[in-house]
C-alpha positions in Angstrom: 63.4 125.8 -173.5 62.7 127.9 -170.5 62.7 131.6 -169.8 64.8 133.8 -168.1 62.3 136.3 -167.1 59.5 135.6 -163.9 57.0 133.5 -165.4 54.4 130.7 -164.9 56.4 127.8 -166.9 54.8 125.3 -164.9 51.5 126.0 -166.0 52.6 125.8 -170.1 54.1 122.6 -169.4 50.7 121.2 -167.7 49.1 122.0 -170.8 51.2 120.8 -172.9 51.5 117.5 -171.5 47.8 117.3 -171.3 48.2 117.7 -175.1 50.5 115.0 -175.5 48.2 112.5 -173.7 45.4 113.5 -175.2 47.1 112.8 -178.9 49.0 109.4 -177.7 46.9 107.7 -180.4 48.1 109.9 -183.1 51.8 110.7 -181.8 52.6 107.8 -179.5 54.8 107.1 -177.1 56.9 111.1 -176.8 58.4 112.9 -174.3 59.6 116.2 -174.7 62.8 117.2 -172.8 62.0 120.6 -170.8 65.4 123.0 -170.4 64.3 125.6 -167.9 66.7 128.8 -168.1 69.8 128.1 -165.9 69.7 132.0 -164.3 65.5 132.3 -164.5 64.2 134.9 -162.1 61.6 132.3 -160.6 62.9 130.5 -157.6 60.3 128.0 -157.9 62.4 124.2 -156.9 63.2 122.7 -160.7 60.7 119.4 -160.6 62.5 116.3 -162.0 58.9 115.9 -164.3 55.8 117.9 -165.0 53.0 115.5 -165.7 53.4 112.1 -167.4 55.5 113.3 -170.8 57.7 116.0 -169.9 61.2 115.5 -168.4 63.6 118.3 -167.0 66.7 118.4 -168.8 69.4 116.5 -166.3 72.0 118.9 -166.3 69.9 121.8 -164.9 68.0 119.1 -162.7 71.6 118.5 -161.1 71.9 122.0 -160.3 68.6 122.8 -159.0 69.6 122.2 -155.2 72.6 124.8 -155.4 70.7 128.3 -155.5 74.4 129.9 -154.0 75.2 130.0 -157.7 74.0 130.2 -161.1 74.8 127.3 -163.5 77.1 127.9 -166.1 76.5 125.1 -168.8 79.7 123.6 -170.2 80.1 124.8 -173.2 80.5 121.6 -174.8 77.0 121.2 -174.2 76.0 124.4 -176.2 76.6 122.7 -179.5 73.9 119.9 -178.7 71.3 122.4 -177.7 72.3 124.7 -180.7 71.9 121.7 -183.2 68.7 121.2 -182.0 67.6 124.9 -181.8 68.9 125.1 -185.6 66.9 122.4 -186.2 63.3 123.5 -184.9 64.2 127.1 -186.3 65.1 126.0 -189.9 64.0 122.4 -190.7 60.8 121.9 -188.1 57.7 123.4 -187.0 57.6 124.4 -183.8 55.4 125.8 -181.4 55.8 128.7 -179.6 53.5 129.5 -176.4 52.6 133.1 -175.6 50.2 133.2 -172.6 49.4 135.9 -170.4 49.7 134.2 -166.7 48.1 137.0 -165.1 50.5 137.3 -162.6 53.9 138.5 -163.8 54.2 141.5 -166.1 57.2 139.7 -167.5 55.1 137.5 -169.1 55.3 135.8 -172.6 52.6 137.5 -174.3 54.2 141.0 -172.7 57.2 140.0 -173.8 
């Protein structure tokens, strides 16, 4: 899941899918679904993938050309996202990446 705050996403996912490749022998075949914020302060276009294991969630993909308006998930789609936020919160390790990008003071380690 994304930020809404002006940051260098695109960098975390490069690493992280360099991490994936690197560990195919260990993990396999994954790809990790990436859900950039639907109201982010970067206007950077939404890519379709970053890298060779990381997809963009379709629903913000589908919205990425419109930049009139902010997307407003159905809310129907909430409870899928929740479910799976509950999960990596309470069942799952997770992974959480705080990196300076040296460029936006809304970083993730400032924030």
């Amino acid at each position: 899941m994304g930020t809404a705050l002006d940051f260098d996403e695109e960098a975390i996912l490069a690493l992280i899918d360099d991490v994936v490749e690197k560990n195919k022998n260990i993990w396999g075949d994954i790809k990790i679904i990436f859900r950039p914020h639907p109201w982010r302060q970067n206007n950077s276009a939404v890519e379709s993938s970053y890298g060779v294991n990381i997809i963009t969630d379709p629903q913000i993909l589908a919205a990425n050309n419109d930049k009139s308006t902010k997307i407003q998930p159905r809310l129907e789609y909430y409870s899928g996202l929740l479910g799976l936020v509950g999960g990596l919160i309470f069942y799952k390790q997770f992974l959480a990446f705080v990196r300076d990008d040296s460029q936006h003071i809304t970083n993730m380690r400032n924030a």
